[in-house]
N, C-alpha and C positions, 0 to 999 in steps of 0.2 A: 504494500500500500504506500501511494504516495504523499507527500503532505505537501501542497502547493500552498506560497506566500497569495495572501488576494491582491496585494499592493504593488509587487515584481514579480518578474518571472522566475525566480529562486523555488526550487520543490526540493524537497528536505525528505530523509527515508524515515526519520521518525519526529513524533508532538515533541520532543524537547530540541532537537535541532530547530526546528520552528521556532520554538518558544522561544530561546536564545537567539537568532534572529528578527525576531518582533522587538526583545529588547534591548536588541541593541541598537535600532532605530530610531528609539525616542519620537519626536516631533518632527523627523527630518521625513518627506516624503517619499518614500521605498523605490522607487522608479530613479528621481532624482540622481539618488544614493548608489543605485546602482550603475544607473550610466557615468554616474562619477568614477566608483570602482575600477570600471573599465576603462575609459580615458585614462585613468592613469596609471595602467597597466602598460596598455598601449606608448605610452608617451616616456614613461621609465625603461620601456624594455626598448623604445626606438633610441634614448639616448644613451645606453649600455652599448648597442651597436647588436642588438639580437633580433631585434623587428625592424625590417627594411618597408614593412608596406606598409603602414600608418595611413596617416592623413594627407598626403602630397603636399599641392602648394599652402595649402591652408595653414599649415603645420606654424609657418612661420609668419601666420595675419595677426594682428594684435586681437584680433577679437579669438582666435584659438588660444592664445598666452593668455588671455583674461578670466577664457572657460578654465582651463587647466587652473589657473590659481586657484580660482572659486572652489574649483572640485579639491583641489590640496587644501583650504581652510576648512571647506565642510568635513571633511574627512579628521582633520586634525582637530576636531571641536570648536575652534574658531568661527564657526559660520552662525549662519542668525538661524540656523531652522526647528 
């Protein structure tokens, strides 16, 4: 059985994974949070030099440096959510 988040697409193999996920949420919007996660996955593993295919020209728009930050303070409690 699986245990699907309603708020991201995260599914969990059992209620306490879930539940630990729920709280570790808090007030921040689960979608959000996760497409955070992932940008900066993406964006640590491009400047490591282990992912080549990222974002292309965007990479380097101020408006992707601005996402990225946003995602690095939410992430790191900083963020207002």
């Amino acid at each position: 059985m699986d245990f699907k988040c309603l708020f991201c697409p995260c599914v969990f193999a059992c209620q306490f994974d879930l539940d630990l996920h729920l709280e570790r949420f808090g007030n921040v919007a689960h979608l959000q949070l996760w497409e955070c996660v992932h940008l900066l996955l993406e964006e640590d593993g491009f400047e490591a030099g282990v992912d080549n295919h990222g974002e292309g020209g965007r990479r380097g728009s101020r408006a992707y440096r601005d996402r990225v930050r946003a995602c690095r303070d939410l992430l790191s409690g900083d963020g207002n959510g």
